[in-house]
C-alpha positions as a printed NumPy array, in Angstrom:
array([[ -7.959, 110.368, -51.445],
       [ -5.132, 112.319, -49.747],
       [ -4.414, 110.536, -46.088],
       [ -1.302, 112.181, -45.146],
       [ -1.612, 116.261, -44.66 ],
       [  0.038, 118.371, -42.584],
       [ -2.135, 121.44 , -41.986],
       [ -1.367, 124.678, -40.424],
       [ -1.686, 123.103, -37.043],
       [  1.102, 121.482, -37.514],
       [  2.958, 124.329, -35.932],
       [  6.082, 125.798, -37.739],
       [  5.534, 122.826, -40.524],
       [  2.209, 122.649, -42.648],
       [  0.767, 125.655, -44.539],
       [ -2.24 , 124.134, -45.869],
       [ -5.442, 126.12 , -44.194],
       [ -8.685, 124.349, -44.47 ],
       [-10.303, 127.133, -46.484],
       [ -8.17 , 125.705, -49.014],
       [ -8.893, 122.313, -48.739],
       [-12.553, 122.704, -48.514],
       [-11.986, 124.203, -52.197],
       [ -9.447, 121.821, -53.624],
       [-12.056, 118.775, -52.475],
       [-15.091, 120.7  , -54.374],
       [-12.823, 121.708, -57.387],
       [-11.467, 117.869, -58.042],
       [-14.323, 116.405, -57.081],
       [-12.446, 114.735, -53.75 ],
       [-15.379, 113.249, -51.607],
       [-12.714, 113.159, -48.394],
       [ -9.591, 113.946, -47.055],
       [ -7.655, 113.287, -44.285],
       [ -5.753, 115.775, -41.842],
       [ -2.651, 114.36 , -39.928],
       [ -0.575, 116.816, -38.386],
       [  2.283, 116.463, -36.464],
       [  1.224, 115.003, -32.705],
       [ -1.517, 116.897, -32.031],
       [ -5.934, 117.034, -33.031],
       [ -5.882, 120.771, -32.463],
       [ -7.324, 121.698, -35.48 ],
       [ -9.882, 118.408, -35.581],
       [-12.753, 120.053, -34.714],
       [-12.406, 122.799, -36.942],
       [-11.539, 121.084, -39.766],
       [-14.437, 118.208, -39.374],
       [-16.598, 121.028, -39.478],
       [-15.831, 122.657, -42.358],
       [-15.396, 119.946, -44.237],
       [-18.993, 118.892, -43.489],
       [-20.102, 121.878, -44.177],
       [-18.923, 121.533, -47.93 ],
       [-20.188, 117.988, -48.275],
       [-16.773, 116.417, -47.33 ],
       [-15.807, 113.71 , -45.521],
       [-13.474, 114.554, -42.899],
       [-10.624, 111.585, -41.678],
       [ -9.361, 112.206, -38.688],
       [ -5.224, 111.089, -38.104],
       [ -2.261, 111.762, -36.456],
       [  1.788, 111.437, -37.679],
       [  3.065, 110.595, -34.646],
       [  6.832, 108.476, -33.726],
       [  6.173, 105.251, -32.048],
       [  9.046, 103.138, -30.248],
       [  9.157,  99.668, -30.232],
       [ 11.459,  98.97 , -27.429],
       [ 11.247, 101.748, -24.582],
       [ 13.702, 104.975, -24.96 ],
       [ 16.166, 103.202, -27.422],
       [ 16.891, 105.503, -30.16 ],
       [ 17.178, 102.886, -32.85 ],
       [ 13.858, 101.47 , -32.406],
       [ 11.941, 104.874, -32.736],
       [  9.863, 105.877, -36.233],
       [  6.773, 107.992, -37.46 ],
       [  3.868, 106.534, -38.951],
       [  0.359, 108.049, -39.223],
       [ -2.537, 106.793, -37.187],
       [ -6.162, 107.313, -38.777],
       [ -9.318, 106.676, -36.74 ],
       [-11.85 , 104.619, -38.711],
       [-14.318, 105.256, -35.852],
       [-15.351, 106.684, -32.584],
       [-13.733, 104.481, -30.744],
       [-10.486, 104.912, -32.549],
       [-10.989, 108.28 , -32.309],
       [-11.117, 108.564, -28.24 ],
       [ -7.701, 106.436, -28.229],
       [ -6.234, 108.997, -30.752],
       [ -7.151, 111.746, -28.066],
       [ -5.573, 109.499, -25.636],
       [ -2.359, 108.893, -27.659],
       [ -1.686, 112.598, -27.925],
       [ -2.24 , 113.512, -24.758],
       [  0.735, 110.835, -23.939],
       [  2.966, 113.672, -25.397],
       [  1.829, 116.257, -22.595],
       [  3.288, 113.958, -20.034],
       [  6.405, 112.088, -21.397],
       [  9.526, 113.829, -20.378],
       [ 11.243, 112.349, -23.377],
       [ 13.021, 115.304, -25.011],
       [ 11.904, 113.385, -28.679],
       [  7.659, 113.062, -27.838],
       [  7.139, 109.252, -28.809],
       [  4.406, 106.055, -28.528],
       [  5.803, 103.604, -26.527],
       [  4.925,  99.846, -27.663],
       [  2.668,  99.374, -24.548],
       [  0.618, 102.103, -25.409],
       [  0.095, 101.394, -29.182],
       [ -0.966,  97.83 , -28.307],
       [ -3.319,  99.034, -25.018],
       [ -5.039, 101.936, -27.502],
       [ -4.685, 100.423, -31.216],
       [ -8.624,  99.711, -31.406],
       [-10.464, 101.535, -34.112],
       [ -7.17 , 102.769, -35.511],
       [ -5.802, 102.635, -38.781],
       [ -1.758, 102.408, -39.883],
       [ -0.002, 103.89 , -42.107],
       [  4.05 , 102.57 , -41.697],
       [  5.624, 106.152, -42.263],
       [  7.459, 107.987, -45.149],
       [ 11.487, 107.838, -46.177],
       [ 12.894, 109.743, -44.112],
       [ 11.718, 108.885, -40.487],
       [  9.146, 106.362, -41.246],
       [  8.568, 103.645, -38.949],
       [  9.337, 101.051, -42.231],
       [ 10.583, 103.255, -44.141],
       [ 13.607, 104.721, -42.897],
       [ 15.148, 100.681, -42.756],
       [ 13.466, 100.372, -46.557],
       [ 15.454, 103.12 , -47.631],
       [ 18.837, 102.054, -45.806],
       [ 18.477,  98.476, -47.187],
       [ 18.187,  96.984, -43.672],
       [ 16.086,  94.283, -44.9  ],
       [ 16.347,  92.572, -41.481],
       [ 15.252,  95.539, -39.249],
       [ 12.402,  96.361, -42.182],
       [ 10.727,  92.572, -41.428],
       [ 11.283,  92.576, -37.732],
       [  9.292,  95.48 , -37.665],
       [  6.481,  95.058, -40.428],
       [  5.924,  91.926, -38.182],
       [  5.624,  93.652, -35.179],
       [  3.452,  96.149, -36.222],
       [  1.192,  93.319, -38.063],
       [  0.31 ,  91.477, -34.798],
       [ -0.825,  94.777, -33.68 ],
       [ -2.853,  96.122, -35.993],
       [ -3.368,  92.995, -37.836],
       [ -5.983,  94.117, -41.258],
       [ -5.338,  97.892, -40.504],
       [ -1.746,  97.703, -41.298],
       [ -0.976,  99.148, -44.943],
       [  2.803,  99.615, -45.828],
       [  3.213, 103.397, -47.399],
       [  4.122, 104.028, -50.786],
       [  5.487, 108.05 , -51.356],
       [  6.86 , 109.092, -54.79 ],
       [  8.482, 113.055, -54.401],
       [ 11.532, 112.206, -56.771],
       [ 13.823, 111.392, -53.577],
       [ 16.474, 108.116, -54.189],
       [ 16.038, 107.266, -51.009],
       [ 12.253, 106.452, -51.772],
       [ 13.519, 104.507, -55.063],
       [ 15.414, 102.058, -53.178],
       [ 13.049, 101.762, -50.547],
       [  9.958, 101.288, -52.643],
       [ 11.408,  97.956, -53.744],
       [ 12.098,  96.402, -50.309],
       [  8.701,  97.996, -49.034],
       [  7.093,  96.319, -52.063],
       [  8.51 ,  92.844, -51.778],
       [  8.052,  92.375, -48.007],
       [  4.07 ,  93.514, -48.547],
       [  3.672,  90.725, -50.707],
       [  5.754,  88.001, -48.664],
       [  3.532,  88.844, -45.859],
       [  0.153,  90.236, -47.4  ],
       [  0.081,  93.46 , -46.465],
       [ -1.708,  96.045, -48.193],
       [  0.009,  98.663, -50.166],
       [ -1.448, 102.44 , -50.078],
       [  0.02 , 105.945, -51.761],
       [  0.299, 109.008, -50.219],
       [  1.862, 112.676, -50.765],
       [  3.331, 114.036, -47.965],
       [  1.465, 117.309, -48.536],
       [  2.863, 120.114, -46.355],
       [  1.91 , 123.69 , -48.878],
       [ -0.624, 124.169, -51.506],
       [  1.633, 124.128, -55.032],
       [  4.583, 124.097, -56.228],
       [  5.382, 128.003, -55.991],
       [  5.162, 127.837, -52.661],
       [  7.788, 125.729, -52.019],
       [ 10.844, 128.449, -51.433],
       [  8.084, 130.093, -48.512],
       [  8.152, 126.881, -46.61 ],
       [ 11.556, 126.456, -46.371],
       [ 11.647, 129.759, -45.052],
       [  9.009, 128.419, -42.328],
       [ 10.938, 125.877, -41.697],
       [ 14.032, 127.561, -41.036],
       [ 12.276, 130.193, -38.289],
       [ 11.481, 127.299, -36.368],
       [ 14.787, 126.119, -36.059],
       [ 16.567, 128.971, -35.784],
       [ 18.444, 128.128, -39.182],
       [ 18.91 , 129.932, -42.614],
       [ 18.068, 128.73 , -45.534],
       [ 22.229, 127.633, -46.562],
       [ 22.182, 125.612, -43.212],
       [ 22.519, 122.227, -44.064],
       [ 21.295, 121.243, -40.789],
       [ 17.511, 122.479, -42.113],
       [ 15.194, 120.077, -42.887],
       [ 14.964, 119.184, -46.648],
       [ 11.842, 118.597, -48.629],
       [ 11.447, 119.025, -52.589],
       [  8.835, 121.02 , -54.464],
       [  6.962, 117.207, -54.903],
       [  5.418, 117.851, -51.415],
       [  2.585, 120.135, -52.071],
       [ -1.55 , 118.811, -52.102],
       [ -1.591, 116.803, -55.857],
       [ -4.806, 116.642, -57.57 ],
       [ -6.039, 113.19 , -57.865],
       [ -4.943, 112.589, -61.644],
       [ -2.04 , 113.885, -61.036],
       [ -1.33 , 111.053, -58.087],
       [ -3.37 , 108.18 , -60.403],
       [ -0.659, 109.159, -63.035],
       [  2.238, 108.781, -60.631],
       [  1.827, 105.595, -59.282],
       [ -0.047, 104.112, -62.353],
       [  1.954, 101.011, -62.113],
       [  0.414, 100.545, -59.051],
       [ -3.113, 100.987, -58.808],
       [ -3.802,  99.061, -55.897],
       [ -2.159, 101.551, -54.021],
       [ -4.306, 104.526, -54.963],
       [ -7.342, 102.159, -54.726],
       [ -6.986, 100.983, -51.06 ],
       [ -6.739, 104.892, -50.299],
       [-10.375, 105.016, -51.06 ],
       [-11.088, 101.518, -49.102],
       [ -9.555, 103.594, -45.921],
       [-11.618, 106.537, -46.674],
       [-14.624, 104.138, -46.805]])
């Protein structure tokens, strides 16, 4: 079950409309998906609906960055929050409306509000490249990686699951390992995801483009943000395949879809 999407709400980012997804659930036989764009639920409604409508089970989420301590840059990373139920879904509306009022120039959670709103919410720690866990995975910061896996589990305690992504990056190779060990040392479940920001490979080279118009860049800036062809909406066998060594981790995608 796909729990990390970033749909064309996610402004200037995702490309994935959810005419499209309605038809990729029916055509692999998907009974849910998640959407999780990039701090806002503007499309929730809309998507919930037509999902519904085609026998799906909608999850709502958010990939938002969360801060442990306060305004300090070093202590700032994204994860995705899912809600699990009503409950969880009023403190996601609460969470993003946090970013309408915080004159931070980069929109983040503080700790105080994660802990005051974390009922009825579900965590996912964050991919390689910003992730909450998973930038200090992927930088072999083994210290910062357990200070924070333990901060996050006496918040969310059972709804905690430490991220798994596999788009052919090194970064993700070296992380995996220290993401793997420190679930085990401390119990915490493991779950895979696909960043999924386009519909297929081919239409990789137009979301670059995207990309670039939002910044401002072109597409030989090496200040644009880079993503690989590996980030497009995988059809279930293809993810079973890629993390076959791990099937827990495609398992417990269903036991948060449940």
């Amino acid at each position: 079950i796909h729990l990390r999407l970033h749909s064309n709400f996610s402004l200037a980012e995702g490309m994935l409309s959810f005419e499209h997804l309605s038809e990729y659930c029916v055509e692999n036989n998907q009974p849910a998906i998640a959407i999780t764009d990039t701090n806002n639920l503007f499309g929730a409604l809309e998507f919930s609906l037509k999902m519904i409508s085609c026998g799906i089970q909608p999850i709502i989420g958010i990939q938002v960055n969360i801060s442990q301590n306060g305004k300090d840059e070093n202590s700032i990373g994204e994860v995705v929050l899912i809600a699990k139920n009503e409950l969880g879904y009023r403190n996601l509306l609460y969470l993003t409306n946090v970013f309408s009022i915080n004159e931070n120039y980069d929109k983040f959670i503080s700790g105080i509000e994660l802990e005051r709103y974390k009922d009825g919410l579900i965590l996912l720690s964050g991919g390689i490249e910003n992730g909450f866990l998973g930038k200090p995975a992927s930088l072999n910061n083994k210290k910062l990686l357990e200070e924070r896996l333990k901060y996050l589990g006496n918040i969310f305690n059972d709804n905690l699951y430490v991220e798994l992504q596999r788009h052919g990056m090194k970064s993700e190779l070296i992380a995996e390992k220290n993401l793997i060990d420190l679930a085990y040392e401390y119990d915490v479940p493991l779950v895979a995801t696909n960043d999924c920001f386009f519909q297929n490979e081919n239409k990789f080279e137009a979301h670059q483009v995207l990309t670039c118009i939002d910044k401002g860049l072109t597409i030989s800036s090496d200040k644009r943000r880079i993503l690989t062809k590996e980030h497009y909406l995988k059809d279930p066998n293809k993810m079973i395949s890629l993390f076959k060594d791990i099937p827990e981790a495609i398992e417990n995608t269903v036991i948060i879809a449940k």
